[in-house]
Each structure stands twice: as C-alpha cells, then as structure tokens.
C-alpha positions in Angstrom: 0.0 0.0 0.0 1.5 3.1 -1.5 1.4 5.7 1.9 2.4 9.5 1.5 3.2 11.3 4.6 3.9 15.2 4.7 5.4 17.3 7.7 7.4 20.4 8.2 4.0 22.7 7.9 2.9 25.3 10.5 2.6 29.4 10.6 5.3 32.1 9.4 5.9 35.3 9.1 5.6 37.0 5.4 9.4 36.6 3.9 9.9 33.5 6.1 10.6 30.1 4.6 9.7 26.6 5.7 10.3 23.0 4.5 8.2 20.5 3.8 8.9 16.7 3.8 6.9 14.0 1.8 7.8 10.3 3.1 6.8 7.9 0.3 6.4 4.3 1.0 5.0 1.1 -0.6 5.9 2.0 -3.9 5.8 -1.6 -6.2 8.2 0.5 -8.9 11.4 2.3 -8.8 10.5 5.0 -10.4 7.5 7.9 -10.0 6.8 11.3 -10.4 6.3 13.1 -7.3 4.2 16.5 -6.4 3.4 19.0 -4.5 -0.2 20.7 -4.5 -2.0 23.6 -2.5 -5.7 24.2 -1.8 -6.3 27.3 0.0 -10.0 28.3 1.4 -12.6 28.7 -1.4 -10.2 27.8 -3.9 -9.6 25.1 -5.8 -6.3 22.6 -6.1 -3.3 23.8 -7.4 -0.4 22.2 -8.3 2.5 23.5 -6.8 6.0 21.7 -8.5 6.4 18.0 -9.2 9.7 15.8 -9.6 10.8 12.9 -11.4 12.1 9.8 -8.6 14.6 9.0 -11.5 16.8 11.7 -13.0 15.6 14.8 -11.1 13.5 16.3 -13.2 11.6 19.0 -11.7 8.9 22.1 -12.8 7.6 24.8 -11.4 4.2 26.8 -11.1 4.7 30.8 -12.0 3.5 31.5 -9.0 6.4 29.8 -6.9 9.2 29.7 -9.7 12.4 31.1 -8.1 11.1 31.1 -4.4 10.0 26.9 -4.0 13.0 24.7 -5.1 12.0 20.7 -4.9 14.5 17.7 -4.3 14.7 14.6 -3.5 16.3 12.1 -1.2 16.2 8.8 -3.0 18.2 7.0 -0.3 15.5 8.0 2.7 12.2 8.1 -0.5 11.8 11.7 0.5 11.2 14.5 -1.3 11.2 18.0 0.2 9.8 21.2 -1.3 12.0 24.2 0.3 9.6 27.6 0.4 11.1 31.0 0.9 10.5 34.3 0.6 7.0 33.4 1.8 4.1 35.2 0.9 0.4 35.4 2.4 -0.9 34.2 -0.5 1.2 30.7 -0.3 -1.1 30.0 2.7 -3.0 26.7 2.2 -2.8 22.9 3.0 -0.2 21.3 1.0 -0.7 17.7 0.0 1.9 15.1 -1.6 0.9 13.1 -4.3 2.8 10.4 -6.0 2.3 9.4 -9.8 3.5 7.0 -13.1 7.1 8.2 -14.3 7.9 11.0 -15.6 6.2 11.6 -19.3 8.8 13.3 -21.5 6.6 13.5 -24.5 3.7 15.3 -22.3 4.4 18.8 -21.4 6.1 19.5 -18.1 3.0 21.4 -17.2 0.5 18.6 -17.0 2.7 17.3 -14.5 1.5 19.4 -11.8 -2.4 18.0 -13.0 -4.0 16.6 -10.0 -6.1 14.0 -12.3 -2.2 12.7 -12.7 -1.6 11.4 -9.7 -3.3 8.0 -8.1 -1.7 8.6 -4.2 -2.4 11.2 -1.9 -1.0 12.4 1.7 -3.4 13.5 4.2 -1.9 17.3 3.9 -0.5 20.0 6.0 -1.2 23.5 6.6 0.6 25.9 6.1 0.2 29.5 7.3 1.9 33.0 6.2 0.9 35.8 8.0 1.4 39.3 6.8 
C-alpha cells in the first residue's frame, strides 16, 4: 500500500521560509513522479512543482518559480519542497501526491495535473501571515 506522509508545515511570518517533507512508502516500482499541491480556502487545487524519482527532473508553477525549489532524497524516498520568501498568499494545505514516471513527451506542465496522480497524503497546513 503506497502511503504519503507530509510534515514540516505550520505558521510564518511573510518573507519566512519553511520546509516541507513528503515520506513515500509502498511503492511496487522504482521509479515515480512526485508532487506537491496547495488548496487554500474557497479555492480550488493547485499544483504546486512536481519531480521525477529517477533523474531529477523538476517544474515549477509561475507562482512559486524562483522562491519553492523541490529535491529529492532517493536513499531516505523523501522529497522535500523548500519555500522561501514566503508570501500570504502561499497560505493553504499542502498535499503530496505520487504518480506514473515522468512523461517526456507530455508537457512538463500537465505534471502538476491533479487527475495525474493515483496517491495522496493526508496534507499539512501551512500558514503566512502578513
């Protein structure tokens, strides 16, 4: 049973950065795509940035490009989404979501589709206040 466990939410200060962690487990295949998605009050999913298990791949939303940067640890099958320069509009629950490799003929930006993914973490909040 595939199981996706986030941590390293909570509440900070506009310009602050936090780090999230998503702990993958139960994978039957070595290799996945990995992502990150928001949902803030009212609004609906977004996704966030997303990352290839195998050779690092990784895309970005606008919104986030040059402030989130994603990685992985293959060795502990964690992947961590570093946030800085945090904003009040980055407030929301985050949720890791695990999905089929990495499609290179697709566009990099139906990656961060939620339909795309199969696995889902329970999510974690996140809160910037201004």
């Amino acid at each position: 049973e595939v199981q996706l466990v986030e941590s390293g939410g909570g509440l900070v200060q506009a310009g602050g950065s936090l780090r999230l962690s998503c702990a993958a487990s139960g994978f039957t295949f070595d290799d996945y795509t990995i992502g990150w998605f928001r949902q803030a009050p009212g609004k609906e999913r977004e996704g966030v940035s997303c990352i290839s298990k195998s050779d690092g791949t990784t895309y970005y939303a606008e919104s986030v490009k040059d402030r989130f940067t994603i990685s992985s640890d293959n060795a502990k099958n964690t992947v961590y989404l570093q946030m800085n320069n945090l904003k009040s509009e980055d407030t929301a629950v985050y949720y890791c979501a695990g999905g089929d490799p990495w499609d290179y003929y697709r566009d990099y930006e139906d990656h961060l589709r939620a339909h795309q993914y199969d696995y889902w973490g329970q999510g974690i909040q996140v809160t910037v206040s201004s």
